[in-house]
C-alpha positions in Angstrom: -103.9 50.6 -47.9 -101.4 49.7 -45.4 -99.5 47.3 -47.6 -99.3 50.3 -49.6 -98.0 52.3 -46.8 -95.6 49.5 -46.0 -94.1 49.1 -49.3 -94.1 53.5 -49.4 -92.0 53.6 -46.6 -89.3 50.6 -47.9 -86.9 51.3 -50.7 -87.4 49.9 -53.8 -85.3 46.1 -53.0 -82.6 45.1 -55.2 -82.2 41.8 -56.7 -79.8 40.2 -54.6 -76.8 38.2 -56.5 -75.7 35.2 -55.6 -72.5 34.9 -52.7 -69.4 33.9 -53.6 -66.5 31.6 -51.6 -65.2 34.8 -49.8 -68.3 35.8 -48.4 -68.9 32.1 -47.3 -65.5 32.1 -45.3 -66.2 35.4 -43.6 -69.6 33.9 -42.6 -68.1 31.0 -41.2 -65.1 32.6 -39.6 -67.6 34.8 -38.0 -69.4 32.2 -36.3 -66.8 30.2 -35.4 -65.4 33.2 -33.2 -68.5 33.9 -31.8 -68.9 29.9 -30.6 -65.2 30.6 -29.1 -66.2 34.0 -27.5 -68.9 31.8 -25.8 -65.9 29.3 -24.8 -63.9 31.3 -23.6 -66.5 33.1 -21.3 -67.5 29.4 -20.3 -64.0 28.9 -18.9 -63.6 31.7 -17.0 -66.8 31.3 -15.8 -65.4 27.8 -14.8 -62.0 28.9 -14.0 -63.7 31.9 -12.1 -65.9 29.6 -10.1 -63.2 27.0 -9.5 -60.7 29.9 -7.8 -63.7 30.8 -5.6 -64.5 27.1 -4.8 -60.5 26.6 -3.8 -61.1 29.4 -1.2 -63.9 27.1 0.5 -64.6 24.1 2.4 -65.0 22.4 -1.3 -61.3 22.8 -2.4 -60.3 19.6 -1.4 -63.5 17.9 -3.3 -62.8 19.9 -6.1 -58.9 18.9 -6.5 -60.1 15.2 -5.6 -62.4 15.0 -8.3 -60.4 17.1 -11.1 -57.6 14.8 -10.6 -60.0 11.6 -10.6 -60.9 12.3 -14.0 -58.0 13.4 -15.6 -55.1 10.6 -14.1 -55.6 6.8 -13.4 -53.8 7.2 -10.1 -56.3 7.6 -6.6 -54.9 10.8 -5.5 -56.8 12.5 -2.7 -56.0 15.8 -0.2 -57.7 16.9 3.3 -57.2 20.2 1.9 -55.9 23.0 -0.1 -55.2 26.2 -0.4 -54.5 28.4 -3.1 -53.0 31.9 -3.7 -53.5 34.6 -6.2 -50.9 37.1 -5.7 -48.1 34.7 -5.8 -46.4 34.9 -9.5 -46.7 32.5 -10.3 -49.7 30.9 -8.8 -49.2 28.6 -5.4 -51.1 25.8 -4.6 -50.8 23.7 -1.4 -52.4 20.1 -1.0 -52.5 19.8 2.5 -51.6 15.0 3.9 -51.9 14.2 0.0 -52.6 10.4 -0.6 -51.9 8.3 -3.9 -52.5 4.8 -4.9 -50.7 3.2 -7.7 -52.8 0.1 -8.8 -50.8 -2.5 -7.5 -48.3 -0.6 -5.0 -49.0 0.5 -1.4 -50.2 3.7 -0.8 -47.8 6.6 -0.5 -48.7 9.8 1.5 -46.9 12.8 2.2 -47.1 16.3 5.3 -48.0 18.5 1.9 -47.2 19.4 -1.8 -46.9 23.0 -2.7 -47.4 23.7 -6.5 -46.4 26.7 -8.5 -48.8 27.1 -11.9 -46.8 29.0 -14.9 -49.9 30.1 -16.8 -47.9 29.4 -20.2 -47.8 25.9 -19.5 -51.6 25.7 -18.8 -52.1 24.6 -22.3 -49.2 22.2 -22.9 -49.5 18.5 -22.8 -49.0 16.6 -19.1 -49.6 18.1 -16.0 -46.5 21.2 -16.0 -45.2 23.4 -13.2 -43.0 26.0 -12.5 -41.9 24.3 -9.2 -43.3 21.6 -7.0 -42.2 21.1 -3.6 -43.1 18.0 -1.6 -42.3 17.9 2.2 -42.6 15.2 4.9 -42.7 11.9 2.2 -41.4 8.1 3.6 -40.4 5.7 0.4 -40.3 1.9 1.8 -40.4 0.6 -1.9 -39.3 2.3 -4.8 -41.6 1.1 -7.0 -44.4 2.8 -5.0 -43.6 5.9 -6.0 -43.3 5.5 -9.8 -46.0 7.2 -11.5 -47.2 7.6 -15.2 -44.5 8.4 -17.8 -45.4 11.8 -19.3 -47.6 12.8 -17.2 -45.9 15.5 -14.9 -43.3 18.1 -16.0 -41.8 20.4 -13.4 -38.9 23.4 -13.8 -37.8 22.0 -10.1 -38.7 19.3 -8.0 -37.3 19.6 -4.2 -38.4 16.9 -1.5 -37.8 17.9 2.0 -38.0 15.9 4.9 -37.2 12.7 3.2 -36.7 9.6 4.4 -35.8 6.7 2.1 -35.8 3.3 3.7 -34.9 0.9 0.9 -32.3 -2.5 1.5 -29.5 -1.0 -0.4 -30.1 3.1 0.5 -31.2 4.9 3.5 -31.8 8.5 4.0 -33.2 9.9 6.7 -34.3 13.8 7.0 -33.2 14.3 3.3 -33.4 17.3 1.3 -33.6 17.1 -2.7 -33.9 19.2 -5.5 -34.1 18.4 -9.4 -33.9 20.9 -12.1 -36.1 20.0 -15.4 -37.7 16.7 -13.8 -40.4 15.1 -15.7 -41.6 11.2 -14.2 -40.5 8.3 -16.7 -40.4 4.4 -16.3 -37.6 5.3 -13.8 -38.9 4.9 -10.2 -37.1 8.3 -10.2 -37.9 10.0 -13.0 -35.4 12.1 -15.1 -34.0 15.4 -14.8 -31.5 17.8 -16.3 -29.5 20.9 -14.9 -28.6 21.5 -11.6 -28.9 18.9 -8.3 -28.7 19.2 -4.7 -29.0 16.2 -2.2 -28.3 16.6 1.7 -29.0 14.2 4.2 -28.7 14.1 8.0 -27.8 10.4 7.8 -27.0 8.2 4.7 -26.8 4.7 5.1 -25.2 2.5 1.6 -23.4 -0.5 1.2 -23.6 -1.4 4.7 -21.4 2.1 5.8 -23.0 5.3 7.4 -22.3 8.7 6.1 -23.5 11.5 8.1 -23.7 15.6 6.9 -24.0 14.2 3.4 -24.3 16.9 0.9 -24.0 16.4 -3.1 -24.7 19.7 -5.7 -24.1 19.3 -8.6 -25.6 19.6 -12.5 -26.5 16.4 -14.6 -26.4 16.2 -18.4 -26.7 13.8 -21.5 -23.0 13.6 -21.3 -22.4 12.8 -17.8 -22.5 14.0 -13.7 -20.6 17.1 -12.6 -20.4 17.6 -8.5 -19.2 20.9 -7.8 -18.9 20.0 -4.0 -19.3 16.6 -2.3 -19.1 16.4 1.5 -20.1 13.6 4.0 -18.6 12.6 7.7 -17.6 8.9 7.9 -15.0 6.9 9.9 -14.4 9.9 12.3 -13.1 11.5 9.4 -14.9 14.4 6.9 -14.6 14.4 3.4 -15.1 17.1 0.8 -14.3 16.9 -2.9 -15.4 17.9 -6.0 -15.7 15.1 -9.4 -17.2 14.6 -12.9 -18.5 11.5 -14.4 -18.6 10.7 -18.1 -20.9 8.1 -19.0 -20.4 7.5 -22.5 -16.8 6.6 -21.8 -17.8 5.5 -18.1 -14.5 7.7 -17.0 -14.7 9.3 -13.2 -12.3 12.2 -12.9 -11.9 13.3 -9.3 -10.7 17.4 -9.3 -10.5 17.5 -5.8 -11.0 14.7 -2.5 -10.2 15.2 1.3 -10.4 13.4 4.1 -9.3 14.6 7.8 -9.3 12.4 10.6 -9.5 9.5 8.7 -9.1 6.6 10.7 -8.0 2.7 9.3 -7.6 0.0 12.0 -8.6 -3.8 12.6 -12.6 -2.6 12.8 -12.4 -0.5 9.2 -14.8 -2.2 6.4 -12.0 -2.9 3.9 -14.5 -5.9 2.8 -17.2 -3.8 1.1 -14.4 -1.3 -0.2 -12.5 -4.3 -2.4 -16.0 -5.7 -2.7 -17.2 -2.4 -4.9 -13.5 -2.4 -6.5 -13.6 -5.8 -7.4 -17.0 -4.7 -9.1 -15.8 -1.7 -10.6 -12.9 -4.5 -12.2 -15.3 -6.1 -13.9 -17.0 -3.1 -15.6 -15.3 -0.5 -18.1 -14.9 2.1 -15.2 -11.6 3.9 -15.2 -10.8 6.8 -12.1 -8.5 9.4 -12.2 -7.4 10.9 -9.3 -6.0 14.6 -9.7 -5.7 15.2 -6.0 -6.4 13.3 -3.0 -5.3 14.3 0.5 -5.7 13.0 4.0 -4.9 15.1 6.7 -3.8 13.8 10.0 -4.6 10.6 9.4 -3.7 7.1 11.3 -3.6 3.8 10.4 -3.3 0.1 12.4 -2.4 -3.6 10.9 -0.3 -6.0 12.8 2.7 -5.6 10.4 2.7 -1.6 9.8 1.2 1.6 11.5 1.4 5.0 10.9 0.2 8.0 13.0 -0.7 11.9 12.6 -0.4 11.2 9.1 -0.8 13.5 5.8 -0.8 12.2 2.7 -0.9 14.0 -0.9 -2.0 12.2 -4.1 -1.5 13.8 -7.7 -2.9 12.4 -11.0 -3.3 8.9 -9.9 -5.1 6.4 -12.5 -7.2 3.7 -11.6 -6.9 0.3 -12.9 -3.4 0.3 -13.5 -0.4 -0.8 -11.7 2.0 1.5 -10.0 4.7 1.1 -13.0 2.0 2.2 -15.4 1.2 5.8 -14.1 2.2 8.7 -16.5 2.6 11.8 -14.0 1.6 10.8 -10.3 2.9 12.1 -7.5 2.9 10.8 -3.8 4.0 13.0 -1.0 3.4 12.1 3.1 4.5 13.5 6.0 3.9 11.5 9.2 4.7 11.7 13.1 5.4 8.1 13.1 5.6 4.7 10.8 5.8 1.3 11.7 7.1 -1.4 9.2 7.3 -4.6 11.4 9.7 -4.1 14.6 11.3 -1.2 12.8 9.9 2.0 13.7 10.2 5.4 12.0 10.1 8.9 13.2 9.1 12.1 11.2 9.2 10.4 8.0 8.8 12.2 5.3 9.1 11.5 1.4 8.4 12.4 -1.8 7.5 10.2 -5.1 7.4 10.9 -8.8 5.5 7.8 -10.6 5.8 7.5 -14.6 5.7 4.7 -17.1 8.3 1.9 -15.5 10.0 4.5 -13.2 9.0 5.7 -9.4 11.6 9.0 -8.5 11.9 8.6 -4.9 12.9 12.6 -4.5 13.7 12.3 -1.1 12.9 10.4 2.3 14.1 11.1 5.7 13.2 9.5 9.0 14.7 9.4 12.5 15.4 5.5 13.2 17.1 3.3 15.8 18.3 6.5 17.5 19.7 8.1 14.8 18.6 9.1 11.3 18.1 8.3 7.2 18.0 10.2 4.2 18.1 8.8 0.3 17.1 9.7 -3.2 16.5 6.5 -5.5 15.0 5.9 -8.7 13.1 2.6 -9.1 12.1 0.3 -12.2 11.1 -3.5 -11.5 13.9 -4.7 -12.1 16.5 -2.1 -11.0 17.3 0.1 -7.5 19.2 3.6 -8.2 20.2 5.0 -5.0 21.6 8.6 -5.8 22.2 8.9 -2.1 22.3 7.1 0.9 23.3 8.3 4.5 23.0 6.6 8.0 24.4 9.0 11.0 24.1 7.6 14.7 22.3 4.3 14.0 21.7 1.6 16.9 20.6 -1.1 15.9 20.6 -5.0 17.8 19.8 -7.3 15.0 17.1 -9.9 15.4 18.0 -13.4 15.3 15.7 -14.4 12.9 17.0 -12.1 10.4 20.6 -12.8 11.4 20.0 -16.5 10.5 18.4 -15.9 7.3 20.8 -13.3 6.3 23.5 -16.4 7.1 21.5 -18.7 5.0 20.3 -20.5 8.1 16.7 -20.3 7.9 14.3 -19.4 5.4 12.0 -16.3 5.5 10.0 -15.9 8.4 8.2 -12.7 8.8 6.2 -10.8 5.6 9.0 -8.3 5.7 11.8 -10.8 5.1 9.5 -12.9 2.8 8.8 -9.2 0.8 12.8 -8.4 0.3 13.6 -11.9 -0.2 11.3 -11.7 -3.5 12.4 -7.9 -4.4 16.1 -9.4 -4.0 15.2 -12.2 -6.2 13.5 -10.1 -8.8 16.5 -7.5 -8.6 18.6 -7.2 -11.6 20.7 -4.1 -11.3 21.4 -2.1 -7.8 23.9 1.1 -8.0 24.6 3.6 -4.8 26.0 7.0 -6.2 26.7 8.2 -3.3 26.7 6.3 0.5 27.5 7.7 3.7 27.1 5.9 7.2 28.3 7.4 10.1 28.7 6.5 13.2 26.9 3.9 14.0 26.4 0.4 15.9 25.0 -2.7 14.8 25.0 -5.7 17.2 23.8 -9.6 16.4 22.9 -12.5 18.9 22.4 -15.2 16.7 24.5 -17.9 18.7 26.5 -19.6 15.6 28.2 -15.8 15.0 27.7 -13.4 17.3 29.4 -9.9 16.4 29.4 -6.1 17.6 30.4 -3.7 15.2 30.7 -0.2 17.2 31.5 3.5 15.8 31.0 2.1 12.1 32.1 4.8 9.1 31.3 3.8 5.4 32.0 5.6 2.7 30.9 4.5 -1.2 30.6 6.5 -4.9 29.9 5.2 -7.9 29.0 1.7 -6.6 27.2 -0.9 -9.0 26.6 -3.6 -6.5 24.3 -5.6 -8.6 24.7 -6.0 -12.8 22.7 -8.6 -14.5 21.3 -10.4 -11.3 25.2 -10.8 -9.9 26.2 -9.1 -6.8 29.2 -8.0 -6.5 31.3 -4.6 -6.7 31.5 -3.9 -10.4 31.9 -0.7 -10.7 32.9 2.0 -7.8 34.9 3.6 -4.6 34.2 1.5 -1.1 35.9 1.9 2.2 35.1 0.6 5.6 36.0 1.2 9.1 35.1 0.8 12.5 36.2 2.4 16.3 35.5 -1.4 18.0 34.4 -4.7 16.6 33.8 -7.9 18.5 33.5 -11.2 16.4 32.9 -14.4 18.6 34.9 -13.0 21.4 37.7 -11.9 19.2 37.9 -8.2 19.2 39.4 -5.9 16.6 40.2 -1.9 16.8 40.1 0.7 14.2 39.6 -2.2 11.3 39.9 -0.9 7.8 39.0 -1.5 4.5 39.1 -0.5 1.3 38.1 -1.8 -2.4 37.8 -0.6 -5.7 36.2 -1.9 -9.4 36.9 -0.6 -12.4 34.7 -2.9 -15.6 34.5 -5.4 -13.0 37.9 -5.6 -11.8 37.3 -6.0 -8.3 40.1 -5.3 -6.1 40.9 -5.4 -2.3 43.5 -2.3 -2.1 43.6 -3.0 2.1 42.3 -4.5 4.4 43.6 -4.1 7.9 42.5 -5.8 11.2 43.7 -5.3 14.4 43.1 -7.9 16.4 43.8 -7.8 20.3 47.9 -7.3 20.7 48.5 -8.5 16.6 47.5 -7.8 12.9 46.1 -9.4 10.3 46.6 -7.6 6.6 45.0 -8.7 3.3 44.7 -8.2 -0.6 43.0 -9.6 -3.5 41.3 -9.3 -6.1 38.3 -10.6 -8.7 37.4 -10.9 -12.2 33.9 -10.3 -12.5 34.1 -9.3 -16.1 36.0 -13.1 -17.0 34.2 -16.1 -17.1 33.9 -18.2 -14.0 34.8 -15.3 -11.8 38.4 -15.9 -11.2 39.9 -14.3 -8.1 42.8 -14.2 -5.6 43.0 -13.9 -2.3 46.5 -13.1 0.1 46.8 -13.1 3.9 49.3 -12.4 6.5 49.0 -12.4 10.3 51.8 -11.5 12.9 50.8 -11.9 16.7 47.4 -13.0 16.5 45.5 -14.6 19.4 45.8 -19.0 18.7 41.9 -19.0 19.6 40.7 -18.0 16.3 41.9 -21.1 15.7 38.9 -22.7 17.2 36.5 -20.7 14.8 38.4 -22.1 11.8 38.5 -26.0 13.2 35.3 -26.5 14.6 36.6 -27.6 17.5 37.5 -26.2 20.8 41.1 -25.5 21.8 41.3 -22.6 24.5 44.8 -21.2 23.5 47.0 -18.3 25.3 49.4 -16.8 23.1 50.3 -16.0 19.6 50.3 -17.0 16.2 51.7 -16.0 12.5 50.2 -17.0 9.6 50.8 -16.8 5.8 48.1 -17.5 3.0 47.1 -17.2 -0.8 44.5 -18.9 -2.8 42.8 -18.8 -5.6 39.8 -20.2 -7.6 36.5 -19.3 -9.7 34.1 -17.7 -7.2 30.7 -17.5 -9.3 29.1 -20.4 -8.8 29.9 -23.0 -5.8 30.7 -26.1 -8.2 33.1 -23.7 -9.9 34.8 -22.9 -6.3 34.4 -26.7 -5.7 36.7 -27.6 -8.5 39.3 -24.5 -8.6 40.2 -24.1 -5.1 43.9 -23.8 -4.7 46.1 -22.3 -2.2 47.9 -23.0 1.3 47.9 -21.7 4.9 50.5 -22.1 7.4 50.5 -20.6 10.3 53.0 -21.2 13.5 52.5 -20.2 17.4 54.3 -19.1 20.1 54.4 -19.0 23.4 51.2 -21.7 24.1 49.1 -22.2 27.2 46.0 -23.9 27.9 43.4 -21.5 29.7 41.7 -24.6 30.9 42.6 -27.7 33.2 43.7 -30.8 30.2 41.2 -33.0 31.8 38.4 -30.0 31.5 39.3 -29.8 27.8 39.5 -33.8 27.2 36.2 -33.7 28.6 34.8 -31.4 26.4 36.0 -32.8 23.2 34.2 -36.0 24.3 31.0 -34.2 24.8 31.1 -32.4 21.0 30.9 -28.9 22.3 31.5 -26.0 19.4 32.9 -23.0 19.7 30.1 -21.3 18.6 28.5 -22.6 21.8 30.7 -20.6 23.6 29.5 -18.0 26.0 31.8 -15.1 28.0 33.8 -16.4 31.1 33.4 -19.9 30.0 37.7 -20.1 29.5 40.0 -18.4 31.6 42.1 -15.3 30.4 45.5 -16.3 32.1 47.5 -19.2 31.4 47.5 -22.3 33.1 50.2 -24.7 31.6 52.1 -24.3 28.6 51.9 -26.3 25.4 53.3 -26.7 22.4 51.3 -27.2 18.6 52.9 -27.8 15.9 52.4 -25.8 13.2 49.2 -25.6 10.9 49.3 -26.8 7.1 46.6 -26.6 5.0 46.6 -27.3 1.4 44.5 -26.6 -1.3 44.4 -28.5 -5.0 41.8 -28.0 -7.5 39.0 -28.6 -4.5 40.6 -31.2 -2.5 42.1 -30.0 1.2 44.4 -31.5 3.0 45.0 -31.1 6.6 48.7 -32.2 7.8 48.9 -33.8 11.3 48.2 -30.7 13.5 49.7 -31.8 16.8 49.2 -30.7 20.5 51.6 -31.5 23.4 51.0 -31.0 27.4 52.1 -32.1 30.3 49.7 -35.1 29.7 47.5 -34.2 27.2 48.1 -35.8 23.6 46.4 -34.6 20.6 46.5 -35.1 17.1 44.2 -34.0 14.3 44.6 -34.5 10.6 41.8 -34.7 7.5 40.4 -34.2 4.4 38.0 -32.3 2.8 36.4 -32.4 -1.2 34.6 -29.4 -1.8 33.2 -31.6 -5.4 32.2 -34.9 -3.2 31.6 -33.8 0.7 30.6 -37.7 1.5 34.5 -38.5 0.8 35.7 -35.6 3.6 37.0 -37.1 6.5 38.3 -35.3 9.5 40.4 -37.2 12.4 41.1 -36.8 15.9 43.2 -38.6 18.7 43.6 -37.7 21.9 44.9 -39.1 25.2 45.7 -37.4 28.9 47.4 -40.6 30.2 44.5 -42.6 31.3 41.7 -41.6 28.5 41.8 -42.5 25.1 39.5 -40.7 22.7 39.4 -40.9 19.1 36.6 -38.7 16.8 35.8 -39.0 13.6 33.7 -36.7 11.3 32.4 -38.4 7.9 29.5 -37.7 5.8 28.0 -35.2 8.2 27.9 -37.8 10.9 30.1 -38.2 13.6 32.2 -41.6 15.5 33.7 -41.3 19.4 35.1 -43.8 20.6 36.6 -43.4 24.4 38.7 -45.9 26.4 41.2 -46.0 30.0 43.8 -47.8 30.2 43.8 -46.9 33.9 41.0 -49.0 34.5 42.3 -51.8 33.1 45.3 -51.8 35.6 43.1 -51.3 38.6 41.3 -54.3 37.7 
């Protein structure tokens, strides 16, 4: 009965067919979703518990443990705390500690950590931004962590100190965009970078106020502004580095205050140059300048200086530049014992060509200005003027301009080689104006007063010959002063044409006489050939001396006549074509010393370029006569015709022979007697014979 109830109450069942692969799927798609439903509950039922456990005493034991199991590294906090209204969601681990196996523990004030929940499924620990504040590095490998493992939008690290052998920073501030760690102790990152540092300390030099921001790429380093204090002096620049081609452009660098002296570390500067040699890095400079800056060595100095630097390229010689430019300004610049004033200049640098566009300086109590071009083997000047120059002439540069002495000082040893390496010097225009030059040196001291030159056109050096080639010349003076010999209102004049070298006038005044003179040269010819005329009417008999060797302390006058002639571009050529004749004749002769004084003298060797001011007497003391001078001159070989002197007892004779081709065969004579002395000197193969006798002894005996 109730079965039968049962089965009244059911509809009649169906014979169910048999499910097909669709109805399978469904089935299975169903309760797949329902087993994720259930998952997904589960971890927001973890996630859920986990937020409320981070706002407890079990935070830090929670982030302890999570980390435990998920990372080989022995991380642990003291605490945390965590924020949900932040977007995205904060997280602070309060004195986090971390162990490396095998490196020293690192610890840190906090990390702050900013979740992005669309990275909560990706690979690695990710994060919008982590921030890590009060960290001390003593070994960089003790920070390096496992590759792949952490991924961050931007890493900043504040309150840094880095104490490593070759970098210190201390109280450092860092920020990384797109940093993810790698075998690199410092991970890598891409995008933009910012580094400052209260106190940086790098190949043994300290920069203080660093600052570096900047973007980092595949392709290279951009800094959009560099900054640092160092030397007394801050710099700023902006730069780019390219390191497929290893090529470091520098847009922008400045230094102010910069400092160089004795104490400045040129050592590790041409110790990271040197490096830099040996590596493929190239440097461009596009502008570089240093503003009131000052600089110290033993041979130069420079002071209140600004410098500008355009398009420089590093390596590479000066002559190899393609567009720099050099200008400096300064308040004052040393260059050895010669001191400048307000220089200032200007340089254009190309391939084998610097453009010197202008310099000017106050020197020597007057002042310069020039424009030059420069190769390396050539000097243009395009002007040249001198106004009001004083200048006393050191001896050491007197003797080595005489061919006395060799180079002494770096400066003289610097334009002795430029000279040598010289082979073509021109002056366009010159201009000197004046001026006064003096010299010391004993063997020819000289005063040249009120000085006036004016050149155009001048080639002064062609093919490594000096020389006036090409060009206009003329020279004159108010006073000049040769070895006590002084000359008023000199002149001279000289022109070239193709190397035709000619002496249109030269005119010396010398004391109460004259001396006139013209030649000319053959530059153009072989051998140089060249001839030279003289004539002198009135001239003071002491110059005499200068020309002899010898001294003879004249009062009166003297005429003389001479021409010569020769090849005058090489010395062997001048040794072998000398010819020519002087005569001169005198009038009027005293002695300005006693005969014995002079006998005396003679016997003791002095020179006339011993001489000093009041050693003769300027008024007469006894009259003489001397017959006249005759010098000849034959293909080298010089003659000297009995020159004789007559006192009132004084005797002498001189007479000799020089060969310009053989010097060991020159001979020069003299014999001399005051009534009881007898002296006869000979000169001879550089050395020298005196021989003295009295007759007046003999008769007292």
């Amino acid at each position: 009965m109730q079965f039968s109830q049962e089965f009244h109450h059911r509809p009649i069942a169906r014979q169910r067919p048999k499910r097909g692969w669709a109805a399978d799927m469904e089935f299975g798609m169903r309760f797949i979703a329902k087993i994720l439903a259930s998952l997904i509950i589960l971890l927001l039922m973890t996630v859920s518990i986990a937020i409320i456990l981070l706002h407890t005493r079990h935070s830090a034991f929670l982030v302890n443990t999570l980390i435990h199991h998920l990372s080989d590294t022995n991380f642990r906090v003291t605490d945390v705390q965590y924020s949900l209204q932040d977007n995205p969601r904060h997280l602070r681990l309060i004195q986090p500690r971390w162990q490396q196996q095998g490196h020293s523990e690192q610890t840190a004030e906090r990390i702050d950590l900013w979740l992005s929940p669309k990275t909560l499924f990706s690979k690695g620990w990710h994060f919008d931004s982590l921030l890590i504040q009060g960290l001390t590095v003593d070994n960089l490998p003790d920070l390096q962590l496992e590759s792949g493992t952490i991924n961050t939008q931007r890493l900043a690290l504040t309150n840094l100190n880095l104490n490593l052998p070759e970098l210190r920073l201390e109280n450092a501030r860092l920020q990384l965009d797109n940093w993810r760690n790698s075998q690199s102790p410092w991970g890598d990152f891409s995008g933009d970078f910012q580094l400052t540092a209260d106190q940086m300390l790098w190949q043994q030099q300290t920069l203080d106020k660093l600052l570096l921001d900047g973007e980092h790429s595949p392709k290279g380093w951009t800094f959009y502004g560099l900054s640092f204090h160092w030397q007394n002096a801050d710099f700023n620049g902006q730069a780019e580095f390219d390191t497929d081609t290893h090529h470091l452009i520098v847009h922008q660098l400045t230094a102010s205050g910069l400092q160089v002296d004795e104490h400045f570390p040129l050592e590790p500067l041409m110790s990271l140059a040197t490096e830099a040699r040996q590596t493929a890095l190239s440097v461009e400079i596009r502008r570089l300048d240093i503003l009131d800056g000052s600089l110290e060595h033993n041979h130069y100095s420079i002071n209140h200086a600004s410098l500008a630097l355009e398009n420089w390229q590093w390596p590479g010689e000066v002559w190899q530049q393609k567009d720099a430019r050099l200008s400096l300004g300064a308040e004052t610049l040393r260059w050895h014992d010669l001191l400048l004033e307000n220089p200032l200049t200007e340089l254009h640098l190309t391939p084998g060509q610097i453009s010197l566009k202008g310099f000017s300086a106050r020197l020597l109590e007057g002042y310069l200005r020039t424009e030059a071009t420069l190769t390396p083997d050539a000097l243009l000047l395009h002007q040249l003027e001198l106004k009001g120059i004083r200048w006393i002439m050191p001896e050491a540069i007197q003797a080595w301009l005489m061919g006395h002495a060799e180079p002494q000082n770096p400066l003289q040893q610097q334009v002795d080689t430029w000279w040598h390496q010289l082979n073509e010097l021109t002056v366009d225009q010159l201009s000197v104006g004046y001026s006064q030059i003096t010299g010391t040196y004993a063997p020819l001291p000289f005063q040249f007063s009120d000085i006036n030159l004016e050149g155009t056109g001048m080639v002064l050096l062609h093919e490594g010959q000096p020389g006036l080639w090409q060009g206009e010349f003329a020279a004159g003076a108010g006073f000049t002063n040769i070895r006590q010999i002084t000359i008023r209102d000199p002149l001279l004049t000289m022109s070239s044409q193709a190397g035709h070298w000619q002496l249109t006038r030269l005119t010396l005044p010398i004391e109460a006489g004259l001396l006139e003179g013209k030649g000319e040269i053959q530059l153009g010819e072989a051998g140089w050939p060249w001839q030279l005329k003289l004539s002198g009417d009135s001239l003071p008999p002491q110059m005499l001396s200068q020309w002899l060797g010898l001294p003879l302390p004249l009062h009166g006058a003297m005429d003389i006549q001479t021409q010569a002639s020769g090849l005058g571009q090489f010395q062997r050529g001048l040794a072998y074509s000398l010819h020519g004749q002087l005569e001169a004749k005198f009038r009027q002769l005293s002695l300005t010393q006693q005969e014995s004084t002079l006998m005396a003298r003679w016997q003791a060797g002095d020179k006339p370029a011993g001489f000093q001011p009041g050693t003769d007497n300027t008024e007469p003391l006894m009259p003489v006569t001397l017959s006249p001078l005759m010098i000849q001159a034959d293909r080298g070989r010089i003659s000297l015709q009995p020159l004789a002197l007559q006192g009132p007892q004084l005797h002498a004779e001189l007479q000799g022979a020089w060969d310009l081709a053989a010097p060991a065969d020159s001979a020069v004579e003299l014999q001399a007697s005051d009534g009881c002395q007898q002296l006869t000197k000979r000169w001879h193969s550089h050395q020298q014979e005196t021989r003295v006798s009295s007759s007046c002894e003999r008769k007292s005996i």
